[in-house]
LUMVO-524421 format. One record per residue (C-alpha): residue in one letter; x, y, z. Coordinates in steps of 0.5 Angstrom, whole numbers, padded with zeros to 4 digits, always signed. Last residue first. Example, Ala and Ser with C-alpha at 12.3 -4.5 7.8 and 13.67 -1.06 7.14 Angstrom:
BEGIN
S+0027-0002+0014
A+0025-0009+0016
REM end
This chain:
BEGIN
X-0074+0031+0071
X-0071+0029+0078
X-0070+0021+0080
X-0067+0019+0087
X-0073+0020+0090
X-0076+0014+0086
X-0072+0009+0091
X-0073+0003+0088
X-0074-0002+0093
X-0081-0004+0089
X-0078-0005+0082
X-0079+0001+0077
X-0080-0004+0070
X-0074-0004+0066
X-0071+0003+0064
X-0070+0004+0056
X-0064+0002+0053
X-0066+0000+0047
X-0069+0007+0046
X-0063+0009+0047
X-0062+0014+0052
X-0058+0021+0050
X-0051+0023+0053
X-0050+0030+0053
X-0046+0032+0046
X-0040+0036+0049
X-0038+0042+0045
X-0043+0048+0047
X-0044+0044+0053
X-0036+0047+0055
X-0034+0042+0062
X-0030+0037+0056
X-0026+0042+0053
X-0024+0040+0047
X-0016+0042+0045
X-0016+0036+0040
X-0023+0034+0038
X-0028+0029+0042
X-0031+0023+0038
X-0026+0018+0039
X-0024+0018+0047
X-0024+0024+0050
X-0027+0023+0057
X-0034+0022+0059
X-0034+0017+0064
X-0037+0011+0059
X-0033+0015+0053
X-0027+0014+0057
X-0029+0006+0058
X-0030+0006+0051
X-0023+0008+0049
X-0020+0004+0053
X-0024-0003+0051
X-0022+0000+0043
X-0015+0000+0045
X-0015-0007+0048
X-0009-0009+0046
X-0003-0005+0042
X-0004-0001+0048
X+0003+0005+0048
X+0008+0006+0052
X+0012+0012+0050
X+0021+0012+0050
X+0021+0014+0044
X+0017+0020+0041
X+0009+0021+0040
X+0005+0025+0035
X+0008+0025+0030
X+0011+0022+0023
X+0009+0015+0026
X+0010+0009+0021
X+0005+0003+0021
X+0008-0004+0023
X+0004-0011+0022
X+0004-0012+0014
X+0006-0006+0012
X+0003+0001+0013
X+0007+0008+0011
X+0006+0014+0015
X+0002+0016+0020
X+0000+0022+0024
X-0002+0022+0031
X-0007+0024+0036
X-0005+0022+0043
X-0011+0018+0048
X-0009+0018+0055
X-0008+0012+0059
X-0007+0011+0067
X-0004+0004+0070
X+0002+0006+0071
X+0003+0013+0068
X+0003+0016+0061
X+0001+0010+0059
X+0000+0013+0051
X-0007+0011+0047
X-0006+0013+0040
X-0011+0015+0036
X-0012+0017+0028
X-0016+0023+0025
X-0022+0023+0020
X-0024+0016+0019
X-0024+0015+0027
X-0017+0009+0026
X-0015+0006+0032
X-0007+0006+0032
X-0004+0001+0036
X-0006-0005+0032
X-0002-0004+0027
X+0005-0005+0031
X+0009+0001+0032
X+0015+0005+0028
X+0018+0011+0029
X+0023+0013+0023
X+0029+0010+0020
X+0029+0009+0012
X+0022+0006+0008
X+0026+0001+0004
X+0023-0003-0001
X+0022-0010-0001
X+0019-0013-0008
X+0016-0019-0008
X+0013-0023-0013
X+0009-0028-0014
X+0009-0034-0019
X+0005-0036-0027
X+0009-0040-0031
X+0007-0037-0039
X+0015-0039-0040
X+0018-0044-0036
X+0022-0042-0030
X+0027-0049-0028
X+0030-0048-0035
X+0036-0052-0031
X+0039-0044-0028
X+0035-0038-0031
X+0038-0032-0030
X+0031-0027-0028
X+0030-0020-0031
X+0024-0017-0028
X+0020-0013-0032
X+0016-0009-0029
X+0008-0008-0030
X+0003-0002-0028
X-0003-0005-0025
X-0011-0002-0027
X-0014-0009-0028
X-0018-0006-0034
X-0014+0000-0035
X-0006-0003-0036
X-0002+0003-0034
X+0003+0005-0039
X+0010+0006-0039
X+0013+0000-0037
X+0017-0001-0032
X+0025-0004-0034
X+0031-0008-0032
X+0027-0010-0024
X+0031-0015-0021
X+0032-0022-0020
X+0032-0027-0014
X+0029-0034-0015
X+0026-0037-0008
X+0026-0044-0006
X+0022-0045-0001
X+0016-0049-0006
X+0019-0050-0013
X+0012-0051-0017
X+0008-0047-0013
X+0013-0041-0015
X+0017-0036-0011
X+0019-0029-0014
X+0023-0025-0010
X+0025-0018-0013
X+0031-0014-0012
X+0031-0007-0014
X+0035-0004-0021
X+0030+0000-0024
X+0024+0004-0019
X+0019+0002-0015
X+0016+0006-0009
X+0011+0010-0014
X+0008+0003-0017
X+0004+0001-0010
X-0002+0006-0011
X-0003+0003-0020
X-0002-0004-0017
X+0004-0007-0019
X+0003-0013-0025
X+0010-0018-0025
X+0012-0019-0032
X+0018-0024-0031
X+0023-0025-0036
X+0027-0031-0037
X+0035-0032-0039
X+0038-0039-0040
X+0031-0040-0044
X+0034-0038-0051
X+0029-0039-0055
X+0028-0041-0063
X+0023-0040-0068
X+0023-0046-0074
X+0022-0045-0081
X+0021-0039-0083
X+0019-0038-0090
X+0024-0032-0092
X+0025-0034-0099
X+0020-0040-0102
X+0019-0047-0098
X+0018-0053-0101
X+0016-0058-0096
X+0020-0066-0096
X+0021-0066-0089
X+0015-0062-0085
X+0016-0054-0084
X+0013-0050-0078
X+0016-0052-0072
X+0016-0047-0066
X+0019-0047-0058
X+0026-0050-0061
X+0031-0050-0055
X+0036-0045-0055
X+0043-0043-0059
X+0043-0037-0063
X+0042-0036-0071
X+0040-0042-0073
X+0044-0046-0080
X+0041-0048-0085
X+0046-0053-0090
X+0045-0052-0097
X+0045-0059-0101
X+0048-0060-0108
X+0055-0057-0106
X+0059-0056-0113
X+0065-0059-0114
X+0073-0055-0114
X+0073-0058-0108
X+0079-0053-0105
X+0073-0047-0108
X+0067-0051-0105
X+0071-0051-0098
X+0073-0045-0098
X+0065-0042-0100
X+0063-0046-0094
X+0068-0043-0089
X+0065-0037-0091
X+0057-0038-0090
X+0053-0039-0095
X+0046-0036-0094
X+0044-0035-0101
X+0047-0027-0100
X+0054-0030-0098
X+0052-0034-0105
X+0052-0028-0109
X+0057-0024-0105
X+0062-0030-0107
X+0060-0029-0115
X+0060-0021-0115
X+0067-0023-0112
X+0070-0027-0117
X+0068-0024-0123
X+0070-0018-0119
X+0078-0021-0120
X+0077-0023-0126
X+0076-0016-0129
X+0082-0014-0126
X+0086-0017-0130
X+0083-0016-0136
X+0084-0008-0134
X+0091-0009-0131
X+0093-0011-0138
X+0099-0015-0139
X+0095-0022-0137
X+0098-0026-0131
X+0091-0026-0127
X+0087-0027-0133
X+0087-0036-0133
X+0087-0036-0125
X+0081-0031-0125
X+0078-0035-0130
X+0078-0041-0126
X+0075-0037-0120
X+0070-0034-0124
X+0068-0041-0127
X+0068-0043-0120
X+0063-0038-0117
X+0058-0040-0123
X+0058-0046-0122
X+0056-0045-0114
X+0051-0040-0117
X+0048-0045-0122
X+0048-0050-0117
X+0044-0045-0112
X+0038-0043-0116
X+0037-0052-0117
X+0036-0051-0110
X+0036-0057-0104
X+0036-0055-0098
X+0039-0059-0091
X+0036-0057-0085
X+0038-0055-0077
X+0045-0055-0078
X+0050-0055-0073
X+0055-0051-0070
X+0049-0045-0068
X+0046-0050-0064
X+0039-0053-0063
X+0036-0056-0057
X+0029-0060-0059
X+0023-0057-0055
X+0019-0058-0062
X+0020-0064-0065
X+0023-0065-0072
X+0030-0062-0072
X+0035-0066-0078
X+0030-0064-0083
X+0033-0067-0089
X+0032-0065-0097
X+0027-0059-0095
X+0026-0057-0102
X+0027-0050-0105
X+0027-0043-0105
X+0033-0039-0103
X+0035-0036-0094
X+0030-0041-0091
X+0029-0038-0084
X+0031-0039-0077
X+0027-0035-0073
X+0031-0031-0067
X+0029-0031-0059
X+0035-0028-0054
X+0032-0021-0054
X+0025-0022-0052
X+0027-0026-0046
X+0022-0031-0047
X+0016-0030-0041
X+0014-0031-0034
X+0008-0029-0031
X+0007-0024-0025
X+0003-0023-0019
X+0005-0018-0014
X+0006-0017-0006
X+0010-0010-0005
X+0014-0011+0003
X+0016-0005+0006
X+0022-0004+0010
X+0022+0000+0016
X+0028+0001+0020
X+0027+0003+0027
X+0025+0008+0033
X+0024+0005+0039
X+0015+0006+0043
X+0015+0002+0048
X+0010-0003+0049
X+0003-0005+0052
X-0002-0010+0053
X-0009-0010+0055
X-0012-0017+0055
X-0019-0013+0058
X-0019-0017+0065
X-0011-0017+0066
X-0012-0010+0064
X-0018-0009+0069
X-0014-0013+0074
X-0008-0009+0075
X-0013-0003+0077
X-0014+0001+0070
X-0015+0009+0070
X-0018+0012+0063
X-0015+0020+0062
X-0021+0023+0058
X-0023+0027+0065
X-0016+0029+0066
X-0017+0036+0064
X-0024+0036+0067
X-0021+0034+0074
X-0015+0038+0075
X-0021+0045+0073
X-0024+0042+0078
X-0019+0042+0083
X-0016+0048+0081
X-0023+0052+0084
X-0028+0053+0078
X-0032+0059+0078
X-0032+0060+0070
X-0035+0053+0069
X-0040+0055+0073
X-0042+0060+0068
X-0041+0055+0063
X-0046+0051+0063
X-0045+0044+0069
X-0043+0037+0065
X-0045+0032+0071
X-0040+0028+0074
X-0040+0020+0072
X-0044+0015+0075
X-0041+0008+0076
X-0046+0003+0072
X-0051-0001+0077
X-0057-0002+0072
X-0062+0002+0075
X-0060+0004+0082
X-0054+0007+0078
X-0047+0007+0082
X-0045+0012+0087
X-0042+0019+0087
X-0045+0024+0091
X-0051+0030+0089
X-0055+0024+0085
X-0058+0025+0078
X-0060+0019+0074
X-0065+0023+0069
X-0058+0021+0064
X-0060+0013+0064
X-0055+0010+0060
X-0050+0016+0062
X-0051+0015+0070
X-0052+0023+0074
X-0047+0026+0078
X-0047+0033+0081
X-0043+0037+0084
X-0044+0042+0089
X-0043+0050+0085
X-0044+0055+0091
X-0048+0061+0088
X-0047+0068+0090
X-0053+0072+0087
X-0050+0078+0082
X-0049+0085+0083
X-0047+0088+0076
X-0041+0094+0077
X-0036+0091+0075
X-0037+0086+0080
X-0041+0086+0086
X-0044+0082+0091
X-0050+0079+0094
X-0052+0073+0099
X-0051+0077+0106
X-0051+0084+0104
X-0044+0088+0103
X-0046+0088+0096
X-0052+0093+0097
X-0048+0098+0100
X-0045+0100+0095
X-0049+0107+0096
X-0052+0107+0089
X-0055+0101+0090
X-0057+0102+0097
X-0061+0109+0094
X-0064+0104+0090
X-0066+0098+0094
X-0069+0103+0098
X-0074+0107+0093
X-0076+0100+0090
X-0078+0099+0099
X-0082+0105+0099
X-0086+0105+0092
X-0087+0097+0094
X-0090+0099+0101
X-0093+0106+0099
X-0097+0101+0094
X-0099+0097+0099
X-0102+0102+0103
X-0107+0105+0098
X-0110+0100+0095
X-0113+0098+0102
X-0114+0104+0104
X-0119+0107+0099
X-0123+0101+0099
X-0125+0103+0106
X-0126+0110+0103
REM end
């Protein structure tokens, strides 16, 4: 019976008190106690959301007052709270949150750091292409100087190679016995000419004449100039040497004939340039080639003539792409004055090509995360904010901004990298964290994990073990 008594009564207590909190419930009473209210319907436990703080090297470092790290003496930085304290947060707070990728720096900070700033304008931007090249003939003013009849080379009046030769003098004399003959045959056409001419019937006279005139084709075709075959009709006597003229004025680059050879029709004996006018060959790299086009000005510079450059331009690209150095090349036409460009020369070429007016900054400016492209922006003296940014071309120093941020901006040229880890230190955005992030959402913040080279030293005496809550 005893035992009987003992079950019984706490039962009734708990069936007594379940009742209560029902018809409570039911009433609407149950959210007007102290420590519970009702939303929608759902009475949850009020909660006072005190913040946290805790060191990002040693994350078990949880204080409820800002401070510095009694292990390695870092500033702690605001604990991240879940979600459903981030739904109650006062203006304050959600103030704070937005500012946590915002970095502050005291004068001395930015002196410490080499932090540097300068205004974003708006300007020109001329891309500079960097190009090798090597000089060649100008494929248009070469010319071979053959022999034109068989025979023997009877004066060689050009014997070395780089001899300058003209077109009003020869460059040999041939002996023919086929061009004697020819000549002979030339004045007895004239001759009977003469003798048939005053005949009665037109037909003889004719004759005469084309006898003359096969015999003057003849020799043009033997390589007898005009003014020769005058001169051999005023003499009367026939020429026993063929001068050999070049077909252009330049310098002899080939010779191939020695005085006395024989040589047989269309043997060359000499190739000729003309190097007043040069061509250089500069290679463009195959992402580089699309800003060049026909009729931009080139600088070449040679070692040879150091500070004095040669201006030429572009009269040809090539259609094809070289596919072992993966270049494509331009053919730059050079005026030549003293021959100072000499064939096979090797020089650098520069191409500037004009990009138009766009925002520009210097390189360093821009920090480069592999997916997008950071700007920090002094939004305020002495506080940073990181801005993406898209970016154009590059050249050497200064990089095209197509958005992101307008004139007028400051941006860190210097000590970016120096900003950004002293946002990742407090938390902030930083490389790593995404545009429209919410630095308060633990879905999208990694927390901070000790390394293990960052392991705590040894617990020292006046350390206070209080201060630690796993």
């Amino acid at each position: 019976m005893a035992l009987n008594k003992k079950i019984t009564i706490p039962l009734t207590i708990i069936t007594l008190t379940i009742v209560a909190v029902s018809w409570l419930y039911k009433s609407g009473k149950l959210s007007k106690l102290p420590g519970f209210y009702k939303d929608d319907g759902h009475s949850h436990l009020e909660q006072t959301t005190k913040p946290l703080y805790t060191c990002s090297m040693h994350p078990f470092i949880i204080k409820d007052k800002p401070g510095a790290c009694p292990i390695c003496g870092m500033e702690l930085i605001r604990k991240i709270t879940d979600a459903r304290n981030s739904a109650v947060q006062t203006p304050e707070q959600k103030q704070q949150a937005d500012m946590l990728g915002h970095v502050s720096l005291s004068p001395t900070q930015r002196v410490m750091a080499n932090v540097a700033t300068v205004a974003v304008k708006s300007g020109i931007l001329n891309k500079e292409i960097n190009a090798v090249g090597i000089v060649q003939y100008d494929q248009s003013r070469q010319a071979k100087v053959t022999a034109w009849i068989a025979g023997r080379i009877d004066r060689l009046n050009v014997n070395t190679v780089g001899a300058v030769v003209s077109t009003e003098s020869p460059v040999a004399e041939v002996y023919s016995p086929d061009l004697v003959a020819t000549q002979q045959e030339y004045l007895l056409a004239v001759k009977s000419r003469e003798q048939l001419k005053n005949s009665s019937i037109p037909s003889i006279a004719q004759n005469g004449e084309g006898l003359v005139s096969s015999s003057k084709q003849r020799l043009m075709l033997f390589g007898v100039k005009e003014s020769q075959i005058v001169e051999l009709e005023k003499s009367g006597k026939p020429n026993i040497r063929l001068p050999i003229y070049t077909p252009i004025t330049g310098v002899v680059v080939e010779k191939m004939v020695q005085q006395g050879q024989y040589v047989n029709v269309g043997e060359v004996l000499f190739n000729v340039a003309d190097l007043s006018t040069v061509w250089v060959e500069v290679e463009v790299y195959e992402n580089e080639f699309p800003n060049i086009h026909v009729g931009q000005q080139v600088e070449i510079r040679s070692q040879s003539f150091p500070g004095r450059p040669f201006t030429g331009k572009i009269s040809y690209i090539y259609p094809f792409l070289d596919p072992k150095t993966r270049t494509v090349k331009a053919r730059v036409e050079m005026p030549n004055h003293g021959m100072k460009l000499k064939p096979d020369m090797f020089v650098n070429a520069i191409i500037k090509v004009p990009l138009g007016a766009a925002i520009i900054v210097p390189v360093t400016a821009v920090m480069d995360t592999g997916k997008r492209q950071v700007v920090w922006v002094e939004s305020s003296p002495g506080m940073f904010e990181p801005r993406d940014v898209q970016v154009g071309q590059r050249t050497d120093d200064k990089i095209q901004i197509l958005s992101g941020i307008k004139s007028g901006d400051k941006v860190a040229v210097s000590g970016g990298y120096l900003i950004d880890s002293e946002s990742q230190l407090k938390g902030g955005g930083g490389q790593e964290n995404m545009p429209g992030m919410k630095m308060d959402d633990p879905k999208t913040v990694k927390q901070p994990v000790a390394s293990p080279a960052a392991q705590p030293p040894a617990v020292k005496k006046s350390l206070k073990m209080d201060d630690m809550k796993m």
